[in-house]
C-alpha positions in Angstrom: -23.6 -44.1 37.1 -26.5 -42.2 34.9 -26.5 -39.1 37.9 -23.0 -38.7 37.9 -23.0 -38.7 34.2 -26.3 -36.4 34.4 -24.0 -34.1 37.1 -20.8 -34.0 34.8 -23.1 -33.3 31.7 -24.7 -30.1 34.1 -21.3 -29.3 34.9 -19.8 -28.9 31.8 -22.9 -27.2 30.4 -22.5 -24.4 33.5 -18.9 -23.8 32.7 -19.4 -23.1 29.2 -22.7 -20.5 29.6 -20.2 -19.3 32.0 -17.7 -18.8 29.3 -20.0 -17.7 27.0 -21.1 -15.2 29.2 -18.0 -13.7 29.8 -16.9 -13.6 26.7 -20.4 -11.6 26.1 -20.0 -9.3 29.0 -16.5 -8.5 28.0 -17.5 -7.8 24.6 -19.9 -5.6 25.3 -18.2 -3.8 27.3 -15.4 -3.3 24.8 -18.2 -1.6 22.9 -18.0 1.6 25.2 -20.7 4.1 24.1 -21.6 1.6 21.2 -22.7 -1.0 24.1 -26.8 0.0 23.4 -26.4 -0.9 20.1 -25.1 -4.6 20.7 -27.7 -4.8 23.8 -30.6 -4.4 21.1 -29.7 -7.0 19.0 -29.6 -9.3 22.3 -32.8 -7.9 23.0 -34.5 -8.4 20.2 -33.6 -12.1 19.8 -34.1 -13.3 23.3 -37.8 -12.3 22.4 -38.2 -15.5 20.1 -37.6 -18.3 22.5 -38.8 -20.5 19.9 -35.6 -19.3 17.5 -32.6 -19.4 19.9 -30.3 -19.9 16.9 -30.3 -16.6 15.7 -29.8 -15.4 19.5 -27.0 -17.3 19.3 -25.7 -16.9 16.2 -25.7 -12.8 17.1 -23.7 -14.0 20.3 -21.4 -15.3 17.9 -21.2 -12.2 15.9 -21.0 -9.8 19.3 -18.4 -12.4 20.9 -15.6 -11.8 18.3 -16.3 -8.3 17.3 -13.5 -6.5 19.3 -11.4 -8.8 16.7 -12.2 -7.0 14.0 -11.8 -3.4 12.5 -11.8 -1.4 9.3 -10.0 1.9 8.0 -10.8 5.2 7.7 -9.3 8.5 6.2 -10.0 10.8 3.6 -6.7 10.0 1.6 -8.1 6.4 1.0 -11.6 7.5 0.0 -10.2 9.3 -2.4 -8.0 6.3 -3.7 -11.2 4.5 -3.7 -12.8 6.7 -5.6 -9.7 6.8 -8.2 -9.4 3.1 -8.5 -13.0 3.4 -9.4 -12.7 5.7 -12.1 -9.4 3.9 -13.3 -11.7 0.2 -13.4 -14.1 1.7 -15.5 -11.8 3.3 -17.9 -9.5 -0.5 -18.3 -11.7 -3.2 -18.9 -8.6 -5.6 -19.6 -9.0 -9.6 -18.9 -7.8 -11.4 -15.9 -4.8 -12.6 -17.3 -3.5 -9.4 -18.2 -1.3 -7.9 -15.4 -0.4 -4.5 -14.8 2.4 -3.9 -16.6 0.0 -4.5 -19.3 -2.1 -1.3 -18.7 0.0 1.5 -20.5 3.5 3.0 -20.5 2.6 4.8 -16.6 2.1 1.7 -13.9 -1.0 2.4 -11.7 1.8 3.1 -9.3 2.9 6.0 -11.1 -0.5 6.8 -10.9 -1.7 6.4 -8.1 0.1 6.7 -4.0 0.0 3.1 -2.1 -2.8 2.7 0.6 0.1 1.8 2.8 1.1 5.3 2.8 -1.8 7.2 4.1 -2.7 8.2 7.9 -5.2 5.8 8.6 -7.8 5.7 11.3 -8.7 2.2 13.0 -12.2 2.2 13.5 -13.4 -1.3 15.7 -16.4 -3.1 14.9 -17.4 -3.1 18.0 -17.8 1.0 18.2 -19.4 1.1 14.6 -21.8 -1.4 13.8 -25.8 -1.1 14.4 -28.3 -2.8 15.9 -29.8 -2.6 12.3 -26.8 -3.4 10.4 -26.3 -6.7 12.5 -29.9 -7.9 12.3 -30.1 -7.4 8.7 -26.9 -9.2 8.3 -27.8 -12.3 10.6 -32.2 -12.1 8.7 -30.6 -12.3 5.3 -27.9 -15.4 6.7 -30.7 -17.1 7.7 -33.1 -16.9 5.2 -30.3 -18.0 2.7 -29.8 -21.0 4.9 -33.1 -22.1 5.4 -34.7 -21.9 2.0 -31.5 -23.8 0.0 -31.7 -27.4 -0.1 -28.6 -28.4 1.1 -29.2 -26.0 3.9 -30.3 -29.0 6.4 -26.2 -30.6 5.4 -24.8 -26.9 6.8 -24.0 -27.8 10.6 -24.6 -24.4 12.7 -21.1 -24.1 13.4 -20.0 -24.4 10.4 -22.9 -21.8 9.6 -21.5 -19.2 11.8 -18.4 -19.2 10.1 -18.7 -19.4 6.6 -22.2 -17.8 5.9 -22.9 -15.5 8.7 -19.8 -13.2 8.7 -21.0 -9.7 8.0 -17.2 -9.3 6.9 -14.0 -11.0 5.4 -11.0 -9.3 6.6 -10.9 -5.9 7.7 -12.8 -3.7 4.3 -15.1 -1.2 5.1 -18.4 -2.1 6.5 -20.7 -2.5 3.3 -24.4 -3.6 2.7 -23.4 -6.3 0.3 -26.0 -9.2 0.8 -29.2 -8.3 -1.0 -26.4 -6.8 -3.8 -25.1 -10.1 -4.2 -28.3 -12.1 -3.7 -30.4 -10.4 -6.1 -27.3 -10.7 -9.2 -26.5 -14.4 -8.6 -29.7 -16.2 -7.1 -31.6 -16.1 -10.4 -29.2 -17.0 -12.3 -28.3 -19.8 -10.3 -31.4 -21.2 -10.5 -32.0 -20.7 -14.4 -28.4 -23.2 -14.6 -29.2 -26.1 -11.9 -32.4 -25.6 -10.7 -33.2 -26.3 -6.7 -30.8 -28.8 -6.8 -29.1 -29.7 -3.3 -25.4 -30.8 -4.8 -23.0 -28.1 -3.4 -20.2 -28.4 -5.7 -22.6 -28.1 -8.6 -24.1 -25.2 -6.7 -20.6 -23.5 -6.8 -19.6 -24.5 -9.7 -22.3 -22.6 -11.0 -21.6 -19.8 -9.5 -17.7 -19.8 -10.6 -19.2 -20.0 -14.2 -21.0 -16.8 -13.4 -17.9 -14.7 -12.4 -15.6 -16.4 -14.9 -18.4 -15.5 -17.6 -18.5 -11.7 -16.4 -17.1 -8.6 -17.0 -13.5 -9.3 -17.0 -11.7 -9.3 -13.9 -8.7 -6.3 -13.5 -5.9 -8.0 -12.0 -3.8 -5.9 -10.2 -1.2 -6.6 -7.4 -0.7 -2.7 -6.4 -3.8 -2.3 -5.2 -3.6 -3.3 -1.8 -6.2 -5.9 -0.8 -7.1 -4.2 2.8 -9.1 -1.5 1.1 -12.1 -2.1 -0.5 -15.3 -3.1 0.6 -18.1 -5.9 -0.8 -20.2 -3.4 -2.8 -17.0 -1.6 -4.5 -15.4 -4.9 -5.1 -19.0 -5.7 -6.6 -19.2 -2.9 -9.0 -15.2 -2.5 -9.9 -13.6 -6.2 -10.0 -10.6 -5.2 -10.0 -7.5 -5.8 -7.4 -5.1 -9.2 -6.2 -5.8 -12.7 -5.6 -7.4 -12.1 -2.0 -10.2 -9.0 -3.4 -10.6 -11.9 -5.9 -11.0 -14.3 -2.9 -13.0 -12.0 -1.2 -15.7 -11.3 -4.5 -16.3 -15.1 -4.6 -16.6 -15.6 -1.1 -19.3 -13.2 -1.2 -21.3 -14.4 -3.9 -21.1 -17.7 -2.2 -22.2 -16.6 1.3 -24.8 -14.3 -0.3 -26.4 -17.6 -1.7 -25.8 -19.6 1.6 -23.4 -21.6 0.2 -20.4 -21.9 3.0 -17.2 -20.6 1.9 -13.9 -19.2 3.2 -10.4 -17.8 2.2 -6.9 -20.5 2.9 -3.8 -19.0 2.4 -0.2 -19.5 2.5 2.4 -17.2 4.5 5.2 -17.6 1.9 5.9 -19.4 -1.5 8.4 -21.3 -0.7 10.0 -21.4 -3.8 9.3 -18.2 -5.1 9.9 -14.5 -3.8 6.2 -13.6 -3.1 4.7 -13.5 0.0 1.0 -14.8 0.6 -1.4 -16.4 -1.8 -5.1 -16.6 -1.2 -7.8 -18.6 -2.8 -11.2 -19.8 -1.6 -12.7 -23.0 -0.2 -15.9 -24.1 -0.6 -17.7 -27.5 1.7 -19.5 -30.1 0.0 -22.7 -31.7 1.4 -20.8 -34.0 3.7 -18.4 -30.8 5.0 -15.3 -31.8 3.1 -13.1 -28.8 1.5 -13.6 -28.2 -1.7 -10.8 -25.5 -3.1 -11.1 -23.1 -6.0 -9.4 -20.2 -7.4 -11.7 -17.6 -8.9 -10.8 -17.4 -12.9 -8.0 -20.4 -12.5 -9.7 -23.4 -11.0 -13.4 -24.5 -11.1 -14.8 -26.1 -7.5 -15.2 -29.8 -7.8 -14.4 -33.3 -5.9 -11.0 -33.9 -5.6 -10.0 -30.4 -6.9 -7.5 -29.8 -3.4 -4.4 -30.6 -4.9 -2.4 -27.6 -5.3 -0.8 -26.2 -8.5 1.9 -24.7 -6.2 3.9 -25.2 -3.5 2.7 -24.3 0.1 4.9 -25.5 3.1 1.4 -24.5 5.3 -2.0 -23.9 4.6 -3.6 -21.6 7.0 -7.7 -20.8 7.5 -9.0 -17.3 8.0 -12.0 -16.8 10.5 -14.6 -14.6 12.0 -14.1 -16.3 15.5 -11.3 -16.3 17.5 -9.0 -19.7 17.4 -7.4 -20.0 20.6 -4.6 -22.5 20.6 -4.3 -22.7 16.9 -0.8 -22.1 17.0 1.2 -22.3 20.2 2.7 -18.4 18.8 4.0 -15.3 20.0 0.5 -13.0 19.8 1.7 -9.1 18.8 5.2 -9.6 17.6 6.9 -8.8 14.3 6.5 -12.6 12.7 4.4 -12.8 9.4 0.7 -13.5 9.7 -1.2 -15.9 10.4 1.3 -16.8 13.2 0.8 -13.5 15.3 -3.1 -13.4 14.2 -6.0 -15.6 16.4 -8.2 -15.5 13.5 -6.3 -18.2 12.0 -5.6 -21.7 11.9 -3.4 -24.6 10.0 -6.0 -26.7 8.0 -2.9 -28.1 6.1 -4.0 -31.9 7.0 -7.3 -30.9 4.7 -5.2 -30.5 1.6 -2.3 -32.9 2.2 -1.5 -35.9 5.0 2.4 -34.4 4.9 5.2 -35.8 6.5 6.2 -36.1 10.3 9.0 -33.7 11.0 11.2 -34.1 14.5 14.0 -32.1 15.1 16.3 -31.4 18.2 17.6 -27.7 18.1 21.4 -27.8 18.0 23.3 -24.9 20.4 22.0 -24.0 24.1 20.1 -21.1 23.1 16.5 -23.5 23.3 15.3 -25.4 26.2 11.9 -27.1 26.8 8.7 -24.6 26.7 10.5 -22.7 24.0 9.1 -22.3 20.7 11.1 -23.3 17.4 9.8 -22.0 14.0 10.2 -23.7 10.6 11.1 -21.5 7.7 10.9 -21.5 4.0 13.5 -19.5 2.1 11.9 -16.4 0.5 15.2 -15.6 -1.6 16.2 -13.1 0.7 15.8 -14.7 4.4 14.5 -17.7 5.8 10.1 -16.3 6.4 8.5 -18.4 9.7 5.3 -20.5 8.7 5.1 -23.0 11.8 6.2 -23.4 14.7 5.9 -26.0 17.6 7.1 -25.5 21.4 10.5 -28.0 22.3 9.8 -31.3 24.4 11.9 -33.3 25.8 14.5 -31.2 23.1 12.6 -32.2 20.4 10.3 -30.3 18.5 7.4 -32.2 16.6 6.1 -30.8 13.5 3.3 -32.4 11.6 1.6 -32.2 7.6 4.9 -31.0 6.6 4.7 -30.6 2.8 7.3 -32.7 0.9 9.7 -31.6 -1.5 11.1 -28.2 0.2 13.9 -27.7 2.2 13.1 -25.9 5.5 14.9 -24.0 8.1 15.1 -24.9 12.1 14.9 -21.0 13.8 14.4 -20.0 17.2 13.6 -16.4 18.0 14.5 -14.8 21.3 14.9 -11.3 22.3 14.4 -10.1 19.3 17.2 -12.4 17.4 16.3 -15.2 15.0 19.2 -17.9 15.0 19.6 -20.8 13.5 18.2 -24.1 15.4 19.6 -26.7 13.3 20.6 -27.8 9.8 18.6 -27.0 7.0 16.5 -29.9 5.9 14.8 -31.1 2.9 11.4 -33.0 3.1 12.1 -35.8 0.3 8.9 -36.3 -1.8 8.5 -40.0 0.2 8.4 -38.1 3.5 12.4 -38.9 4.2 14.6 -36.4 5.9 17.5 -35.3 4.3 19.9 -33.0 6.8 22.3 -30.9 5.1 24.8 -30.6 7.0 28.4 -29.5 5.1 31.0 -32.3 5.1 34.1 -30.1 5.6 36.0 -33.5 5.0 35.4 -34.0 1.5 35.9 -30.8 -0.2 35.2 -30.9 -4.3 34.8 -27.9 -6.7 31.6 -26.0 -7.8 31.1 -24.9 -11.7 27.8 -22.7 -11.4 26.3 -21.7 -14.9 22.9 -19.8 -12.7 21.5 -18.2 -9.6 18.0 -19.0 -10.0 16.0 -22.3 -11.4 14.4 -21.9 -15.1 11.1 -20.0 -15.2 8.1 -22.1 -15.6 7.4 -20.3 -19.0 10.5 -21.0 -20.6 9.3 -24.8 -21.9 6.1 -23.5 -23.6 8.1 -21.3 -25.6 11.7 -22.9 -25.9 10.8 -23.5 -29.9 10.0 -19.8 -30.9 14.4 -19.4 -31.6 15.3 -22.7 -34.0 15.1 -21.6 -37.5 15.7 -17.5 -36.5 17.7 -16.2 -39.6 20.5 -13.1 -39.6 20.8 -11.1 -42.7 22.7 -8.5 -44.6 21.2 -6.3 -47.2 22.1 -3.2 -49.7 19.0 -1.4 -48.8 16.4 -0.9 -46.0 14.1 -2.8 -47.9 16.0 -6.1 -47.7 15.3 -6.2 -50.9 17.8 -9.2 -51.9 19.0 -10.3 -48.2 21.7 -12.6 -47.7 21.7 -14.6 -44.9 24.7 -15.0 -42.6 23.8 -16.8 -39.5 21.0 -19.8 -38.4 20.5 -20.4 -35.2 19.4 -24.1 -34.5 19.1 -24.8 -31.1 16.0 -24.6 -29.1 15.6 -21.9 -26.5 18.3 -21.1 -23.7 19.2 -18.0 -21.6 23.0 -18.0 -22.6 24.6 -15.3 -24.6 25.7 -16.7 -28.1 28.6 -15.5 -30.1 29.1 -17.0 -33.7 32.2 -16.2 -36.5 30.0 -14.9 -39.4 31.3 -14.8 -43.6 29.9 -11.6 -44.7 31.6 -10.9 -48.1 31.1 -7.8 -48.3 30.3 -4.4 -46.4 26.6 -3.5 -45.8 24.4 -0.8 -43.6 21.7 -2.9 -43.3 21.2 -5.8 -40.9 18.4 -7.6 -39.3 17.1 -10.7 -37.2 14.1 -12.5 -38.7 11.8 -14.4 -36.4 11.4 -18.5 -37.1 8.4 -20.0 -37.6 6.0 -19.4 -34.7 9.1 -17.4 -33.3 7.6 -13.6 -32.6 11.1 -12.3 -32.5 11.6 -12.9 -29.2 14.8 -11.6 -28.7 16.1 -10.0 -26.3 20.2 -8.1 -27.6 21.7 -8.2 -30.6 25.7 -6.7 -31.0 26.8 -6.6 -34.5 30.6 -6.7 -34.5 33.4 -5.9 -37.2 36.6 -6.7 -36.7 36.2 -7.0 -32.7 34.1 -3.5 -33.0 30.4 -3.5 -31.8 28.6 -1.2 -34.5 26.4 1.4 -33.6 23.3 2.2 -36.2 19.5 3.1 -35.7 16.9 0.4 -35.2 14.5 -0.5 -38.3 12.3 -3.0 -38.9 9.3 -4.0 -36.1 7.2 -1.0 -35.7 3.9 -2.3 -34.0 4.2 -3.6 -30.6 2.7 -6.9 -29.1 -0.7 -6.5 -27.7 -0.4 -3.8 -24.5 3.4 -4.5 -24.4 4.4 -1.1 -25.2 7.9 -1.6 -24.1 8.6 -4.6 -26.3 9.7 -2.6 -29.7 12.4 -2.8 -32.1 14.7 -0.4 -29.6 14.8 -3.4 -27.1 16.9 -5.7 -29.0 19.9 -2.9 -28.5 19.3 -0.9 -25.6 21.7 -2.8 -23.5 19.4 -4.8 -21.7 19.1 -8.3 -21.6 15.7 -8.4 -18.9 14.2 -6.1 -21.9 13.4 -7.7 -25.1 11.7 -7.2 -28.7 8.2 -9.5 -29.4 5.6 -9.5 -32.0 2.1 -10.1 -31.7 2.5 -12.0 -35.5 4.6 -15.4 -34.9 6.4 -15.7 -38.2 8.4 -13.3 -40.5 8.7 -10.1 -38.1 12.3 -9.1 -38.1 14.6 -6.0 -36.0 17.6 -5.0 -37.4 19.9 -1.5 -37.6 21.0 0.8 -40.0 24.3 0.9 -39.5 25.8 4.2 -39.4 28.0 3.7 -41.8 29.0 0.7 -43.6 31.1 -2.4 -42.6 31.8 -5.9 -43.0 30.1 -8.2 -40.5 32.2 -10.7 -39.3 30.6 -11.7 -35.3 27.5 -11.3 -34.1 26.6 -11.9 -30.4 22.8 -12.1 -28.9 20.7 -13.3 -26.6 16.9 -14.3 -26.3 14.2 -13.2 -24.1 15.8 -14.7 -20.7 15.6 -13.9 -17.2 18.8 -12.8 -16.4 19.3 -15.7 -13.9 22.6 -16.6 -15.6 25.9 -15.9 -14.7 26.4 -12.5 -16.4 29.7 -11.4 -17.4 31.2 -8.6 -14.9 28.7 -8.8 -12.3 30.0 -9.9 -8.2 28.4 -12.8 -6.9 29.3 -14.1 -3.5 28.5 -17.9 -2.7 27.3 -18.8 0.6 26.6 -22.5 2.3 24.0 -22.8 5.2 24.8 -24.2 8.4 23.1 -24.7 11.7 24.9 -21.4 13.2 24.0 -19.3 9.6 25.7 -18.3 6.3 29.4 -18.7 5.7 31.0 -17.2 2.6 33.4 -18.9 0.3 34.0 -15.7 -1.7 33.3 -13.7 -4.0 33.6 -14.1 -7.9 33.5 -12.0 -11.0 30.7 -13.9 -13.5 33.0 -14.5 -17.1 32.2 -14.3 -20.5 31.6 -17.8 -21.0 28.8 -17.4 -18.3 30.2 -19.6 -15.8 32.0 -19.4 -12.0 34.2 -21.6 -10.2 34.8 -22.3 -6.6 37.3 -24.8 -5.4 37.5 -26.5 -1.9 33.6 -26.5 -1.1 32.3 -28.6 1.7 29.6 -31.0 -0.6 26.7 -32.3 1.3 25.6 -28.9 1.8 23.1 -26.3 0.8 24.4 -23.4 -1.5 23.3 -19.9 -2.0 24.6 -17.9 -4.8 24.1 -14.0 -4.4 24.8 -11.5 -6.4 25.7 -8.3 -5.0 25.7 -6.3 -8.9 21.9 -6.8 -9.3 18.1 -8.3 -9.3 17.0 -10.0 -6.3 15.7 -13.9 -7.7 17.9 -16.3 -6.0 17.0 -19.7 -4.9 18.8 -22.5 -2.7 20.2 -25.0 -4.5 22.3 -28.4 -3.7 24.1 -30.3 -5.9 23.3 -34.0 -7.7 26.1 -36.0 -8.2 26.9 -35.0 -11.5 27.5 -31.7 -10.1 24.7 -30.1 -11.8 22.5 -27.6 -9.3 19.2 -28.9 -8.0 16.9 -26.0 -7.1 15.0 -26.2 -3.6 
């Protein structure tokens, strides 16, 4: 029994040098002219028997290089150069977006990456003997001399410390850079000590304690390399990703980059954040300037649907996908893998694809609605017609699609993953038909409940001069925050050119339209009253609360007292006035076309379209319930969300 285990053992070991080395020999020969350069790093490893790691490890490294590639062209050197010159010149904080940054975006100033002529340059024809051994000394040595080195497996060492790269940036030298600004410090705030997540936290505290961090979605996150994302910080979530994950590879501390495909409950596309492993090779996640690594720090602070992995080596089988076609990464990309189940157990999802347009061996995707369409983010081939989907994330409704030629269709009903792993299929009951009153498109912002206070107490007054010297108030408004219009009979007694709004306590204005009327008449006048904007919000001045606008509105940086008002243009008696606060313009709006549509397992079919009213509502009669709605409008914006109905008839948001 021993020598035919022995022989199976010898077996399997043959078959996978033999892998190994055709995976080598192909590589190498994908290196063309560049081949000599690969063969001395062999070369010079197989000298040290005693230190086949590193041998390996540059196997490894050679093995997956004809995966991975960087740009080139003389258009994007010069937007690196720009963005350079533009992250020096705007040291603002992390928090502080864009549209922050002055009255001209950085899109105004600058052309998108996207744009330019690029060249595709392949590892595999560009790196150096010199580079690479450099790259896999300094991994090593890292490694080796950290305490918790001896808890890093060697696999998991290839992955998350040896990368000479992250995604596909230029080729920098960025180790001895990141090495030489974080290891003393380190050491100077825990010492040699072999904890991990102490270790990162550390470092976190370093990079949240530093020069501020320029967050900026336009600049694209494919075009910057390690020693300019050193010297500029400044770019999206994954540049931020990619800074940390440098610092903590730099250090030999293993770390990566997750990410999600689609929000599913929001219009953007991916998100990326970092992972670090504790000492017993359990995930640790972090966002760099929002969440510090520590134990039990996975659960997420958004929704996901699925959690994919980024990697240096090829993952073959991760996803049973469609390599090269159109779909959204990770699924057409072998450099990732679902690593959902390390967040979240999920629930169990089985569902047979209705129609005949599936049959066993094909592939059916699930989808998450991105407000537009339904975006792919799994998929899982049909058996016995069923396909099985597992660590499905609770509490989002997902879509059944199969794609063929081309042509996405519907495989099933929509269906909602209830948050105690229940299935809840929604398909329309066209035999109990009952009437929709819609008030909104789109679910409340998640900023509106910090700041629903800043409208009670808001005063409206009337005054004989500009000063206000002795104002009379009109109007009070009570209630706490909403994003309806309001329209209130005032008793002005008698006619005045001077009219204003005067912030509550802790209210900064905050409005977002004001409409003085007289006798039924909107009046016209100049705006007076807030002259100094809120901090780098250039656009939020007096002229906001009347420009027409309700998505524009007037703040203050001071909370209490500010006030906007008009100068009429010439005298009048108020006796209306109509306004609305800051708001998102999710609400029915008066005179816009919406369309309302209800998902089935074949697509979208219309119940017709509606003109929004002036009490901010809609009504549509002889809907099938049990259903899920969509409510589009074709006037403008682009935030719409899914939604069914509870049985008070009052939309749930999915």
């Amino acid at each position: 029994m021993k020598k035919v285990y022995g022989a199976g053992c010898c077996l399997l070991l043959i078959a996978v040098c033999s892998c190994r080395e055709s995976r080598l020999e192909q590589a190498l020969a994908f290196a063309g002219d560049n081949r000599a350069e690969l063969e001395k790093v062999l070369t010079y490893y197989s000298a040290d028997q005693a230190d086949s790691l590193k041998y390996r490890a540059a196997c490894f490294l050679i093995e997956n290089m004809p995966f991975h590639y960087s740009y080139s062209s003389r258009a994007l050197d010069r937007f690196i150069e720009e963005t350079s010159r533009y992250a020096a010149a705007h040291e603002y904080g992390v928090h502080e977006h864009n549209r922050y940054f002055s009255s001209n975006s950085f899109e105004e100033d600058f052309p998108s990456p996207a744009s330019f002529d690029h060249a595709v340059v392949m590892d595999s024809h560009a790196v150096t003997a010199g580079y690479l051994i450099e790259n896999i000394e300094q991994a090593f040595r890292v490694w080796r001399e950290q305490p918790w080195g001896k808890d890093i497996p060697f696999d998991d060492f290839c992955e998350q410390i040896l990368p000479y790269r992250v995604a596909d940036e230029p080729l920098q030298d960025w180790r001895q850079l990141y090495y030489d600004y974080f290891k003393p410090r380190v050491d100077s705030l825990c010492g040699r000590t072999s904890d991990l997540p102490a270790v990162g936290r550390a470092v976190y505290d370093i990079i949240y304690g530093d020069r501020r961090w320029i967050f900026e979605t336009l600049v694209t996150s494919r075009h910057a390399g390690a020693a300019t994302i050193f010297h500029n910080r400044l770019g999206d979530c994954r540049l931020m990703a990619c800074y940390a994950v440098y610092a903590f590879r730099a250090l030999g501390i293993p770390c990566g980059i997750d990410m999600i495909v689609q929000n599913p409950d929001m219009l953007h596309r991916q998100h990326y954040w970092n992972y670090m492993k504790d000492n017993g090779g359990k995930t640790v996640r972090f966002e760099v300037h929002q969440m510090a690594p520590s134990p039990g720090s996975n659960r997420m602070n958004r929704k996901t649907g699925k959690i994919y992995r980024s990697f240096f080596g090829e993952q073959p089988g991760s996803l049973p996908c469609i390599y090269g076609t159109a779909l959204p990464a990770p699924l057409n990309d072998r450099l990732t893998a679902d690593v959902t189940h390390e967040y979240y157990e999920g629930a169990t999802l089985e569902i047979e694809p209705s129609g005949r347009q599936t049959a066993d061996g094909d592939l059916l995707y699930l989808c998450v609605f991105n407000n537009a369409e339904w975006i792919p983010v799994t998929c899982s081939r049909i058996k016995n017609g069923k396909a099985l989907f597992e660590h499905v994330e609770p509490g989002i409704v997902y879509q059944p699609v199969s794609i063929a030629d081309g042509r996405r269709r519907e495989g099933g009903f929509p269906v909602a993953v209830l948050p105690d792993g229940s299935l809840r299929f929604m398909k329309p009951d066209t035999g109990q038909l009952h009437t929709l009153t819609l008030k909104r498109k789109y679910p409340w912002p998640d900023w509106y409940r910090p700041e629903a206070h800043r409208s009670a107490g808001g005063r409206f007054e009337v005054a004989g001069d500009r000063l206000f010297t002795h104002p009379v108030t009109i109007h009070t408004h009570t209630d706490s925050l909403t994003f309806d219009w309001y329209g209130v009979t005032v008793d002005c007694p008698e006619k005045v050119r001077y009219v204003r709004y005067c912030s509550a306590r802790d209210g900064h204005i905050n409005i977002a339209e004001i409409r003085f009327i007289s006798n039924g008449k909107m009046l016209a006048g100049k705006p007076i009253g807030f002259d100094i904007p809120h901090s780098f919000h250039m656009k939020r001045t007096k002229e906001a609360a009347f420009d027409g606008d309700p998505l524009t509105y007037c703040d203050s940086s001071l909370p209490d007292g500010e006030w906007v008002g008009l100068e009429l243009d010439e005298a009048a008696r108020i006796t209306g006035i109509e306004y609305i606060f800051r708001n998102d313009d999710n609400s029915i709006r008066e005179g816009d076309v919406y369309e309302l549509f209800c998902f089935t397992d074949t697509g979208r079919v219309s119940y017709g379209k509606r003109t929004g009213l002036k009490n901010g509502t809609l009504t549509y009669r002889n809907v099938p319930s049990g259903a899920l709605y969509l409510l589009h409008n074709e006037t403008r914006g682009r935030e719409e969300r899914p939604f069914t109905l509870d049985n008070d008839g009052r939309q749930v948001w999915w």
